[in-house]
N, CA, C and O atoms as a MOPAC input file, in Angstrom:
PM7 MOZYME 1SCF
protein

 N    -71.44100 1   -85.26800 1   -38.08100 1
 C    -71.78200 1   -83.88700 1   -37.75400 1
 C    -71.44000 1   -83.01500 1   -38.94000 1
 O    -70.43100 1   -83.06500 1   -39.64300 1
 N    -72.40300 1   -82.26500 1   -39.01700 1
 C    -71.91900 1   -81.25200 1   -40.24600 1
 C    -72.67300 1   -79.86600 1   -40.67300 1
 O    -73.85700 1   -80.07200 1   -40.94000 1
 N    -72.32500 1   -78.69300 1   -40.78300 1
 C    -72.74300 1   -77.83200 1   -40.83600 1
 C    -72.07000 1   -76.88300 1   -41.89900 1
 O    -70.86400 1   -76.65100 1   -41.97700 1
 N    -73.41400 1   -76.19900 1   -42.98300 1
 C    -73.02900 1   -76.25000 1   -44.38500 1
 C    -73.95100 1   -74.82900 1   -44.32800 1
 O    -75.16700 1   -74.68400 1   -44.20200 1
 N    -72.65700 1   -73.66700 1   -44.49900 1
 C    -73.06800 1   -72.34100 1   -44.53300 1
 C    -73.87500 1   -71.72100 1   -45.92500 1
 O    -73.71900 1   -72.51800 1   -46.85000 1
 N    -74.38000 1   -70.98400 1   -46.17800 1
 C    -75.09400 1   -70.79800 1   -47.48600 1
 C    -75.00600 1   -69.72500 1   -47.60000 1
 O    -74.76800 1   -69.29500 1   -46.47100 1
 N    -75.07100 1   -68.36300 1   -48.77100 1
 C    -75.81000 1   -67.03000 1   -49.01200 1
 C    -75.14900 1   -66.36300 1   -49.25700 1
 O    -75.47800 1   -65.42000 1   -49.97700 1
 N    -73.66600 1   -66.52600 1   -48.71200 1
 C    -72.88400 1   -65.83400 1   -49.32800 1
 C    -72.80100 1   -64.40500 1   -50.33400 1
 O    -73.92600 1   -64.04100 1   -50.67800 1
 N    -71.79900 1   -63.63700 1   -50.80200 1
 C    -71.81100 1   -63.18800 1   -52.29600 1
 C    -71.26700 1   -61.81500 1   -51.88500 1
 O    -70.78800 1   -61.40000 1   -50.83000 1
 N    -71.55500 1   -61.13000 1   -53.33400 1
 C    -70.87500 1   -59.94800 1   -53.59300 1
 C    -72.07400 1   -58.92600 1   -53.48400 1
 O    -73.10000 1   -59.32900 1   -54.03000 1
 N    -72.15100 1   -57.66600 1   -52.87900 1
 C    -73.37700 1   -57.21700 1   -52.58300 1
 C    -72.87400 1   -55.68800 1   -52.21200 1
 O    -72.19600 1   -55.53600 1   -51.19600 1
 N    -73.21600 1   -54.54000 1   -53.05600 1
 C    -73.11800 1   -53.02700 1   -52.39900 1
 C    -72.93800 1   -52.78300 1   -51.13400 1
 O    -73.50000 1   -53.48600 1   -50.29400 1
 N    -72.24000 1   -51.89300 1   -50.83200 1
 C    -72.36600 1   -50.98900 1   -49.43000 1
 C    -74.12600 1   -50.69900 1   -49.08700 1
 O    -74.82500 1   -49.91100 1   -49.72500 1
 N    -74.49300 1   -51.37300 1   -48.17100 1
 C    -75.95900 1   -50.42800 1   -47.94100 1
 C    -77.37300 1   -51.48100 1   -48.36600 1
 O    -78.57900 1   -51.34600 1   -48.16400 1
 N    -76.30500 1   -52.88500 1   -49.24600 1
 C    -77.33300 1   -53.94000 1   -49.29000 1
 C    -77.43200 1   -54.78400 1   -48.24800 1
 O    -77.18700 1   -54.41500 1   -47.09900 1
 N    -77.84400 1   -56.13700 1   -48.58800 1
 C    -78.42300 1   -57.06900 1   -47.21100 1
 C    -78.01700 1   -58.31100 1   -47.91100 1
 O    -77.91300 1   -58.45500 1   -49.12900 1
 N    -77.77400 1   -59.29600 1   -46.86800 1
 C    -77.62200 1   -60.39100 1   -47.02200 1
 C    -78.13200 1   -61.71100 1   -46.35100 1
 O    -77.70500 1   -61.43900 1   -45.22900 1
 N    -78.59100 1   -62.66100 1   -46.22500 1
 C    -79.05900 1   -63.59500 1   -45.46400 1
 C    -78.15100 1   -64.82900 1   -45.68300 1
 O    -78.00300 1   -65.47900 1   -46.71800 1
 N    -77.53100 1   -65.01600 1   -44.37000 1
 C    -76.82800 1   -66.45900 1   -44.30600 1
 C    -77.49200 1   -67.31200 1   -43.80100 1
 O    -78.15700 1   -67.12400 1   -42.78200 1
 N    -77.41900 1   -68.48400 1   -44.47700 1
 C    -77.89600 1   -70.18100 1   -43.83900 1
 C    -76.37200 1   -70.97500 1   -43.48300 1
 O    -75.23700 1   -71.08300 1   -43.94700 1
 N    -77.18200 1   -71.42400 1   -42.36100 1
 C    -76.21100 1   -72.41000 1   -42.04800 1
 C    -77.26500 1   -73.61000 1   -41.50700 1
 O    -77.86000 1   -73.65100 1   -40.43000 1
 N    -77.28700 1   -74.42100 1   -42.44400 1
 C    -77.72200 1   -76.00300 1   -42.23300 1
 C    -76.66700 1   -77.02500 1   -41.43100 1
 O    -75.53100 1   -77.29500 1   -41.81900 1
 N    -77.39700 1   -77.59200 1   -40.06400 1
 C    -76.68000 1   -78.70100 1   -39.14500 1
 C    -77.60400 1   -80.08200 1   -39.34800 1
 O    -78.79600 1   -80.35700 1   -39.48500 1
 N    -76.53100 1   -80.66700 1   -39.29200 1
 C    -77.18300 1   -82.18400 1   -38.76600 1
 C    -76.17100 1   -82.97600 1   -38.27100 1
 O    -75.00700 1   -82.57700 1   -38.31500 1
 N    -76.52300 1   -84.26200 1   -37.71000 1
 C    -75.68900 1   -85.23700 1   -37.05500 1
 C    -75.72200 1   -84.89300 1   -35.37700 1
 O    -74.98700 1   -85.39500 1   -34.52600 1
 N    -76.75300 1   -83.92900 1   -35.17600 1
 C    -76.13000 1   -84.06200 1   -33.53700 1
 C    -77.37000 1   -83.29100 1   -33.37600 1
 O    -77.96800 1   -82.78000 1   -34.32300 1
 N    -77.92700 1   -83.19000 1   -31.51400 1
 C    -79.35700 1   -82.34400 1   -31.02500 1
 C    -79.18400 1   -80.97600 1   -31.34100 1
 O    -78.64700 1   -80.25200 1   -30.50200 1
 N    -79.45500 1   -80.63900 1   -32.12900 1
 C    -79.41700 1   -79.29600 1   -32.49000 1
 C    -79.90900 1   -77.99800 1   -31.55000 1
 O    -79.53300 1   -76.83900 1   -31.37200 1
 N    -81.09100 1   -78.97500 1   -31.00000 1
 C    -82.04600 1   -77.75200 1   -30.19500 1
 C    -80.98800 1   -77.67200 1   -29.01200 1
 O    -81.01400 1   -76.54700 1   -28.51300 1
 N    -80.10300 1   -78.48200 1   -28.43300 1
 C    -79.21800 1   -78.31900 1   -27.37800 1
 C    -78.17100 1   -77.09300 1   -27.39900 1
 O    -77.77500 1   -76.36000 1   -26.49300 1
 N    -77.89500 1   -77.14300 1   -28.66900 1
 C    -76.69300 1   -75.99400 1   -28.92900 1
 C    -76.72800 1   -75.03800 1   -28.70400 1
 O    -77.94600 1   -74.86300 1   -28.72200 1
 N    -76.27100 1   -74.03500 1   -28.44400 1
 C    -75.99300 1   -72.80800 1   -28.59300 1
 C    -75.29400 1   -72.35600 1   -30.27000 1
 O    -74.60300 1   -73.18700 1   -30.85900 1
 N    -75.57800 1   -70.98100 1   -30.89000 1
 C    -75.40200 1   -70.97500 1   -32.20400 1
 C    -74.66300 1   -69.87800 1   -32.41400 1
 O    -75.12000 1   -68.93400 1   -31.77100 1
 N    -73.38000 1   -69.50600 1   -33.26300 1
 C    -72.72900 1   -68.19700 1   -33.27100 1
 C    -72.18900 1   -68.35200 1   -34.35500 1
 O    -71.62400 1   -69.36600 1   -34.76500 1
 N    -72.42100 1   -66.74000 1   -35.19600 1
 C    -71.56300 1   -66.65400 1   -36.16000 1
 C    -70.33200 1   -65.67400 1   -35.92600 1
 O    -70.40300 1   -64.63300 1   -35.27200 1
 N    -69.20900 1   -66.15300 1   -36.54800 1
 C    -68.09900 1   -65.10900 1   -36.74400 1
 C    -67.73900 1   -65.13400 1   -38.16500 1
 O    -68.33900 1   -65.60500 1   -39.13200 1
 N    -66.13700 1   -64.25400 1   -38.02600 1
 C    -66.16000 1   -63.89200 1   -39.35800 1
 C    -64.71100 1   -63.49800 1   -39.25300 1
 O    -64.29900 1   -62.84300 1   -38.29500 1
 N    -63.67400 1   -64.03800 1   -40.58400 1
 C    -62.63000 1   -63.89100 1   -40.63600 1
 C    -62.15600 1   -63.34900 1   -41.71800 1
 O    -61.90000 1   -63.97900 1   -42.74400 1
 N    -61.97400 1   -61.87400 1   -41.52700 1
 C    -61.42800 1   -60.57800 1   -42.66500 1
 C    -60.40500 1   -60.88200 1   -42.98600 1
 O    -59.81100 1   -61.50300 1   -42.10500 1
 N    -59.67800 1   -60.69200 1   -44.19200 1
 C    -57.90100 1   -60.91500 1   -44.59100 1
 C    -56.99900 1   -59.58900 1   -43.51700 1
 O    -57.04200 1   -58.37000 1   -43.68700 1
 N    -56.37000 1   -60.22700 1   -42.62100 1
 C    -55.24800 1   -59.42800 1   -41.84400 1
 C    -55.93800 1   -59.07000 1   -40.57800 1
 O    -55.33100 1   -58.41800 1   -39.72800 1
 N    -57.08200 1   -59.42800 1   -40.40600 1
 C    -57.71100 1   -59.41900 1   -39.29800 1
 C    -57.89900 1   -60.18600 1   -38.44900 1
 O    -58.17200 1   -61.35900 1   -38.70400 1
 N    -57.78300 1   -59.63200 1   -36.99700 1
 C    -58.58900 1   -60.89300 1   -36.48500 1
 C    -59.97000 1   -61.30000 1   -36.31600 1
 O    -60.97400 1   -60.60200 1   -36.45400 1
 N    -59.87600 1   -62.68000 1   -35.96000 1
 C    -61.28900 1   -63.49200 1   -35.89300 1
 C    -62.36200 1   -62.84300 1   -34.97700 1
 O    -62.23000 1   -62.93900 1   -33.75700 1
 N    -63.41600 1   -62.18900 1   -35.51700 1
 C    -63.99100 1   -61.71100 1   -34.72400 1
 C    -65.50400 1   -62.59300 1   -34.18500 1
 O    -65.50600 1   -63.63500 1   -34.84100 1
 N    -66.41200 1   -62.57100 1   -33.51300 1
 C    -67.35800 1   -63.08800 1   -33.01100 1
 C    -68.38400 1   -61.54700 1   -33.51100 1
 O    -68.24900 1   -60.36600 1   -33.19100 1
 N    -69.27800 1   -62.16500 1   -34.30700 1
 C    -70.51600 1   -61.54200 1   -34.36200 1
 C    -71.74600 1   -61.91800 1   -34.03300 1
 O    -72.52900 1   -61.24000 1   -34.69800 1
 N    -72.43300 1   -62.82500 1   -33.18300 1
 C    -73.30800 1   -62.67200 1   -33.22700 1
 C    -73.61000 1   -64.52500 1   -32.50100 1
 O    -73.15200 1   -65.45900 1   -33.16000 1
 N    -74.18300 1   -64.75000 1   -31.51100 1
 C    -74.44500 1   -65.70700 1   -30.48800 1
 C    -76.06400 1   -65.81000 1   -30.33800 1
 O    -76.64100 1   -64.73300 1   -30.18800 1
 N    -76.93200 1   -67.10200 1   -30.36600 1
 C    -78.01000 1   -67.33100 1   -29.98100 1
 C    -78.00000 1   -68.48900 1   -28.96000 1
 O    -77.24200 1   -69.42800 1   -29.20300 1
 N    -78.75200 1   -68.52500 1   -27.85600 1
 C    -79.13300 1   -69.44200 1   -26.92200 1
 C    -79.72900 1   -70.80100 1   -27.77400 1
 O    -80.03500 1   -70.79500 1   -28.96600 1
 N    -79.80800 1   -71.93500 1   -26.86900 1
 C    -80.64900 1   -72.89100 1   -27.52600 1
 C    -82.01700 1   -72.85000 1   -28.16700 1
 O    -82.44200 1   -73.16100 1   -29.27900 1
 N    -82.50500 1   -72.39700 1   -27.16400 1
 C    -83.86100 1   -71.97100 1   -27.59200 1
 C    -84.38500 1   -70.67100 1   -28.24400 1
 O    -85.55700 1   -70.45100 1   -28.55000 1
 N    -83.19600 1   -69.74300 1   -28.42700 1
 C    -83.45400 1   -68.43100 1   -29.41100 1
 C    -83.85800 1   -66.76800 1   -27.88500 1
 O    -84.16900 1   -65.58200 1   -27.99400 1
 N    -83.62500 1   -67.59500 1   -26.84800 1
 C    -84.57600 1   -66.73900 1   -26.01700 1
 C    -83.71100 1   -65.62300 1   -25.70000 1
 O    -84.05800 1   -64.60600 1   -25.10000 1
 N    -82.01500 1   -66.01300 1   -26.35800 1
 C    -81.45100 1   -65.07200 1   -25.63700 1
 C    -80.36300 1   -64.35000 1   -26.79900 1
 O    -80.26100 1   -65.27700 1   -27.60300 1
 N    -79.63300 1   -63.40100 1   -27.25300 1
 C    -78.87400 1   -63.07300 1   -28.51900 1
 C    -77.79300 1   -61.96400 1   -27.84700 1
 O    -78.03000 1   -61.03300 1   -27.07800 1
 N    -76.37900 1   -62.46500 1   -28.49200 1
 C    -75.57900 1   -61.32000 1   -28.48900 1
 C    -75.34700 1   -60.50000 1   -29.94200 1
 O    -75.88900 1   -60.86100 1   -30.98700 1
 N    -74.65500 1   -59.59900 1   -29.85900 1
 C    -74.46900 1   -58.88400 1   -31.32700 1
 C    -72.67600 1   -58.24000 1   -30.89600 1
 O    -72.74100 1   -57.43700 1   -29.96600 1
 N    -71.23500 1   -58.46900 1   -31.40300 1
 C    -70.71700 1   -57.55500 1   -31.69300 1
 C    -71.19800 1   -56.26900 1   -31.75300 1
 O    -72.25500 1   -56.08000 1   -32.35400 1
 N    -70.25000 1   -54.76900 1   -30.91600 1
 C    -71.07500 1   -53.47600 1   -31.34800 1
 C    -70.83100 1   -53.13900 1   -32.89800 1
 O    -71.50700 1   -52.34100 1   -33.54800 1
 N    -69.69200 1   -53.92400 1   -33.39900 1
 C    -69.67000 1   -53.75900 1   -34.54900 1
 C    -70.60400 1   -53.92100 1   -35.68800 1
 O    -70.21900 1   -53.72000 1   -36.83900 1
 N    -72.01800 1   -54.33700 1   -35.36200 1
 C    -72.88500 1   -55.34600 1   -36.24800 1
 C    -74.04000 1   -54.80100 1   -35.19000 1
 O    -75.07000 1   -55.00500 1   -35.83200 1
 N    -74.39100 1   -54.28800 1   -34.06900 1
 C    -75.36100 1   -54.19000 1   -33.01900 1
 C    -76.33700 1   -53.38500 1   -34.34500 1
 O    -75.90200 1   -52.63300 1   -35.21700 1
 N    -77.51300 1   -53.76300 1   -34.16800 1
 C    -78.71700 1   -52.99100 1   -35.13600 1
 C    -78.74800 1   -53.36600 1   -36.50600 1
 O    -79.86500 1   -53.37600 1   -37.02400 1
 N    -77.62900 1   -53.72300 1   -37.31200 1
 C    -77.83400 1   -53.96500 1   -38.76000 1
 C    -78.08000 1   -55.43000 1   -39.03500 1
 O    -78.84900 1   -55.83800 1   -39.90600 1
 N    -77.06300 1   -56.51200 1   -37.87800 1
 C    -77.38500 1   -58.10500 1   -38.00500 1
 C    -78.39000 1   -58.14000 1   -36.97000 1
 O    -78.62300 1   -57.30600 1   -36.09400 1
 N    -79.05800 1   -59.46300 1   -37.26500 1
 C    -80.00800 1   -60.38300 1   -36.85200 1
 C    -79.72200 1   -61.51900 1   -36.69600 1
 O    -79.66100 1   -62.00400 1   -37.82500 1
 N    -79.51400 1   -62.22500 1   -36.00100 1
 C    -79.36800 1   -63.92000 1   -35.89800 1
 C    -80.57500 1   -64.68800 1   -35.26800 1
 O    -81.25100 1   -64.14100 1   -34.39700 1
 N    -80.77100 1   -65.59700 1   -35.58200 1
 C    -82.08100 1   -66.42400 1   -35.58800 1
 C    -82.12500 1   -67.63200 1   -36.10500 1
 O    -81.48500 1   -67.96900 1   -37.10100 1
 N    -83.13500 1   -68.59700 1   -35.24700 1
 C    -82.94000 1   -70.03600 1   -35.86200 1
 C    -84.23400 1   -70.90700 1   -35.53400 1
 O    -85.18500 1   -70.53900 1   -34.84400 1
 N    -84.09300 1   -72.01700 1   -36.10700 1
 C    -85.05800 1   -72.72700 1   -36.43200 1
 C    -85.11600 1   -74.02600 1   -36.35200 1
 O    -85.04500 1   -74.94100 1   -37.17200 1
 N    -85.30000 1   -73.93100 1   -34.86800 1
 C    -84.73000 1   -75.74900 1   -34.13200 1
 C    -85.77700 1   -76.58100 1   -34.80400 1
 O    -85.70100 1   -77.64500 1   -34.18900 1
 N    -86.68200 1   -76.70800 1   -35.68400 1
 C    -87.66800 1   -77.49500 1   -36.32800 1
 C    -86.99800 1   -77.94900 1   -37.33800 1
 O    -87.27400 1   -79.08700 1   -37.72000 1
 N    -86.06400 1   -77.27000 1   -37.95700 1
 C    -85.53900 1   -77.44100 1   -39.15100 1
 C    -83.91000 1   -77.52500 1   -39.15600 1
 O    -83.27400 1   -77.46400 1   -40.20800 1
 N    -83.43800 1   -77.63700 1   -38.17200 1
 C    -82.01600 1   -77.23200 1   -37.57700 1
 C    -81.07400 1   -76.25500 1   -38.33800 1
 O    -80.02600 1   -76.45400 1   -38.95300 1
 N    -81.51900 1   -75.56800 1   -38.18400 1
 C    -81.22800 1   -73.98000 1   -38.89200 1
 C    -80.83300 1   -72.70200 1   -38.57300 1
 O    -81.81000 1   -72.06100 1   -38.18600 1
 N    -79.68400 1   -71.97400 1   -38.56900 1
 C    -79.52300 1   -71.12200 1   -38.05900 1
 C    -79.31300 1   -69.67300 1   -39.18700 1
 O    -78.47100 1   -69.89600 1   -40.05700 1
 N    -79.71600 1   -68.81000 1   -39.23000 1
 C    -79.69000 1   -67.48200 1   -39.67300 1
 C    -78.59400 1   -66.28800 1   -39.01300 1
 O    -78.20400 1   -66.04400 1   -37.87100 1
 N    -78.34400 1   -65.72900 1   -40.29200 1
 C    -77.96300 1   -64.11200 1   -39.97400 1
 C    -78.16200 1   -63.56100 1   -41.22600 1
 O    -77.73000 1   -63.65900 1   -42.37400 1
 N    -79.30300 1   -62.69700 1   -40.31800 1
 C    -79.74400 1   -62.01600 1   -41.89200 1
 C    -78.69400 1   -60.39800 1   -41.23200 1
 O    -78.60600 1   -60.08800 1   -40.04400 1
 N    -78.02800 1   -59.62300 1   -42.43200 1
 C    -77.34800 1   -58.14100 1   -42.52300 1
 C    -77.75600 1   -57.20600 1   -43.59900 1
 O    -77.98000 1   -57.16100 1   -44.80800 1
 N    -77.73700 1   -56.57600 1   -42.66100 1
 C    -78.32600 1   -55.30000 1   -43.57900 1
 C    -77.42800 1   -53.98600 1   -43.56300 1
 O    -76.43600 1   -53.82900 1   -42.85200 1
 N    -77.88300 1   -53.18600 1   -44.35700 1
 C    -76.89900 1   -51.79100 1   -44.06600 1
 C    -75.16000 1   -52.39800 1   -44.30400 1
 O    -74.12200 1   -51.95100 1   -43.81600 1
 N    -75.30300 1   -53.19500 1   -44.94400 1
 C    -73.67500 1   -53.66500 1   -45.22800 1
 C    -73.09800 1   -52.63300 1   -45.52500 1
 O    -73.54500 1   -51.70300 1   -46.19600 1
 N    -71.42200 1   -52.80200 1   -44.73900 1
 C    -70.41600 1   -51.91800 1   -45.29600 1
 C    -68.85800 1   -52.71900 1   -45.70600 1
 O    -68.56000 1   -53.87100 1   -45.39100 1
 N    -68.24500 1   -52.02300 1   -46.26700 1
 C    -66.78800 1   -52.96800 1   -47.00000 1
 C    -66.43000 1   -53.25700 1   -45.81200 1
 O    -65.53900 1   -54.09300 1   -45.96000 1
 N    -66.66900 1   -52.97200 1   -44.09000 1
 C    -66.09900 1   -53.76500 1   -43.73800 1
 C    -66.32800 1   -55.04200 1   -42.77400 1
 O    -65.68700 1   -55.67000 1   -41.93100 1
 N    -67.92800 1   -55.08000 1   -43.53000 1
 C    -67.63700 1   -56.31800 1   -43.34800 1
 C    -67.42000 1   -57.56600 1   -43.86100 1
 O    -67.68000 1   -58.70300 1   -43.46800 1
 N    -66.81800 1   -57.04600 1   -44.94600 1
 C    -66.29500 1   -58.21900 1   -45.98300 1
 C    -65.23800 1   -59.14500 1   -45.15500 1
 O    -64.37200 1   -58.78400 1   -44.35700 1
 N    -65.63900 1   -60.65800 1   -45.66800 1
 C    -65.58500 1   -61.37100 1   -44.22000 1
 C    -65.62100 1   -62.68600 1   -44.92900 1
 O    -66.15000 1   -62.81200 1   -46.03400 1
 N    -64.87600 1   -63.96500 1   -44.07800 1
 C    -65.53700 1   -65.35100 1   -44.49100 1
 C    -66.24300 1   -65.63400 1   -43.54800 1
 O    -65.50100 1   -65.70200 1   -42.56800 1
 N    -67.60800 1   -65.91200 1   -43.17400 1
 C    -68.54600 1   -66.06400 1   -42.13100 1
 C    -69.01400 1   -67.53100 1   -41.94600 1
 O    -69.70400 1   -68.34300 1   -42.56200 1
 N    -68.23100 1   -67.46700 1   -40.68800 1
 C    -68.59700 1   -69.42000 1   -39.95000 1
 C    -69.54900 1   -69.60800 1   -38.81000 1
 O    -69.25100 1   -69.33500 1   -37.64700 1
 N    -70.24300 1   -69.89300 1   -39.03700 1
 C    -71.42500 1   -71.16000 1   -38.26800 1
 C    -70.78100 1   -71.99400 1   -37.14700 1
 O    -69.97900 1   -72.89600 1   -37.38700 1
 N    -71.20100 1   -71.62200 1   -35.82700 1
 C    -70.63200 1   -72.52300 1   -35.05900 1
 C    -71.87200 1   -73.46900 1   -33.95800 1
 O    -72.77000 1   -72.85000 1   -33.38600 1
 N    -71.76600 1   -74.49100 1   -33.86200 1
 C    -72.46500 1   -74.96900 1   -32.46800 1
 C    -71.75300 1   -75.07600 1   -31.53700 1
 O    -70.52700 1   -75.06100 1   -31.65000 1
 N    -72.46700 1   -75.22700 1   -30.24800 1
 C    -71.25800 1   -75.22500 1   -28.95200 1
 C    -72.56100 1   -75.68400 1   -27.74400 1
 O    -73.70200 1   -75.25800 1   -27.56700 1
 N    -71.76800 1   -76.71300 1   -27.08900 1
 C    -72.65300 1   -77.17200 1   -26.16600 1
 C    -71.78200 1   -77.98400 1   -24.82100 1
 O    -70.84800 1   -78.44200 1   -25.48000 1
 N    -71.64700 1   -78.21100 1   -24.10200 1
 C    -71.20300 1   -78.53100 1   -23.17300 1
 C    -70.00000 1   -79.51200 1   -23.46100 1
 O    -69.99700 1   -80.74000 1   -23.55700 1
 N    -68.67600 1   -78.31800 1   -23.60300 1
 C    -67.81400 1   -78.78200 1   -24.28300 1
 C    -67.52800 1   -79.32800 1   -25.77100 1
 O    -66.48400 1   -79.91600 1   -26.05600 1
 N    -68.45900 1   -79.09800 1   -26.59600 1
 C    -68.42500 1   -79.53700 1   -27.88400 1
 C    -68.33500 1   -78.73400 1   -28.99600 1
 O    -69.34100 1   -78.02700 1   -29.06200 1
 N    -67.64200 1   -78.55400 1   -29.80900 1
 C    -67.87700 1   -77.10700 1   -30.55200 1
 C    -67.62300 1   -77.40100 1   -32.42200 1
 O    -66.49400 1   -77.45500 1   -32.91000 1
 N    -68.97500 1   -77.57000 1   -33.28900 1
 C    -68.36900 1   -77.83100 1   -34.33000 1
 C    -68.78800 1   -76.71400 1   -35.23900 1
 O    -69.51500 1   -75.81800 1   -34.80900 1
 N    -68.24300 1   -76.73400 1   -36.82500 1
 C    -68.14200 1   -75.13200 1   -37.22300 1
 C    -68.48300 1   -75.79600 1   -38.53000 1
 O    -68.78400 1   -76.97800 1   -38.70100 1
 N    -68.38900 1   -74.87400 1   -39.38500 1
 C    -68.96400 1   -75.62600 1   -40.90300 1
 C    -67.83900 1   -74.83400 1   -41.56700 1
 O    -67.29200 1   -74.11900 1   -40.72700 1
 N    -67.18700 1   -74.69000 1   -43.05500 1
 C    -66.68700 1   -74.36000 1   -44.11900 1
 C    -66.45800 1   -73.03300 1   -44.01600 1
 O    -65.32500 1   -72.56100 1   -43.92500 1
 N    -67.60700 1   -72.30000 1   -44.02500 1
 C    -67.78000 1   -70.68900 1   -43.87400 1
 C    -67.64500 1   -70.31500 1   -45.69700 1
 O    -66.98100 1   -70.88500 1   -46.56400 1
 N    -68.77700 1   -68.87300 1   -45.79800 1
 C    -69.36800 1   -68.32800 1   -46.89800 1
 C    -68.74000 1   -66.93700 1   -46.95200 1
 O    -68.86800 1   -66.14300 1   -46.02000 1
 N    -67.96200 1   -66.62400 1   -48.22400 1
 C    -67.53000 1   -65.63400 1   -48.10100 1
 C    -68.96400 1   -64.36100 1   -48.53400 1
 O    -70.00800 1   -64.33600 1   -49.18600 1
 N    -68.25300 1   -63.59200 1   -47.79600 1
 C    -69.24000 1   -61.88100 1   -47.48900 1
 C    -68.30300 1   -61.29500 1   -48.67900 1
 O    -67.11600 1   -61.62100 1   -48.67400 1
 N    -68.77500 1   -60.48100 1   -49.65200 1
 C    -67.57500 1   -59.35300 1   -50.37700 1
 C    -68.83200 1   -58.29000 1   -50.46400 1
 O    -69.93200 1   -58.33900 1   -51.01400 1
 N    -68.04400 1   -57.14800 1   -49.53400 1
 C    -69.47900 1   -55.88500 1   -49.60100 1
 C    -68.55600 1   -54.66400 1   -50.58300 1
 O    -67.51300 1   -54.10600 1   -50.24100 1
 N    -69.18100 1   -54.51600 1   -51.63900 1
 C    -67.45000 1   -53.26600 1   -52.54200 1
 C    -68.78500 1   -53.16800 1   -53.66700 1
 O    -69.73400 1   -53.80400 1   -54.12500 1
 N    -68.05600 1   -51.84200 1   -53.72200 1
 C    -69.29700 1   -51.22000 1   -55.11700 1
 C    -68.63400 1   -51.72300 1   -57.08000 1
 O    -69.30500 1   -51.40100 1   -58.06000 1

């Protein structure tokens, strides 16, 4: 099993970013998909949840309107594209699957949003 976050980087207040997170080793289309994100001195927050099939999405209000999450059970692929970035959400951002009792996470891509 393994899941390998991508997109990372250093990016203005007010730019955008698109994360990949590539899975394999397990039914992908079964999972459920969520990213969070772990700030220095903060806690672990949950941003952003997709159903198996994409039909259904949560958002943190912290992130409600600027992230997007989305995926691509053809390709076992999951997205969060952000926009309107601000410093705070400078962040290490992890990829999770979760399925009936199973829950695996990948490395995580650091976010740095600073002018």
């Amino acid at each position: 099993v393994r899941l390998v976050e991508s997109g990372g980087g250093l990016v203005q207040p007010g730019g955008s970013l698109r994360l990949s997170c590539a899975a394999s080793g397990f039914t992908f289309s079964r999972y459920a998909l969520l990213w969070d994100r772990q700030a220095p001195g903060k806690e672990r927050e949950l941003v952003a949840t997709i159903t198996s099939t994409g039909g259904s999405t949560y958002y943190a209000d912290s992130v409600k309107g600027r992230f997007t999450i989305s995926r691509d059970n053809a390709k076992n692929m999951v997205y969060l594209q952000m926009n309107s970035l601000k410093p705070d959400d400078t962040a290490v951002y992890y990829c999770y699957a979760r399925y009936s009792g199973y829950t695996y996470w990948g490395q995580g891509t650091q976010v740095t949003v600073s002018s």
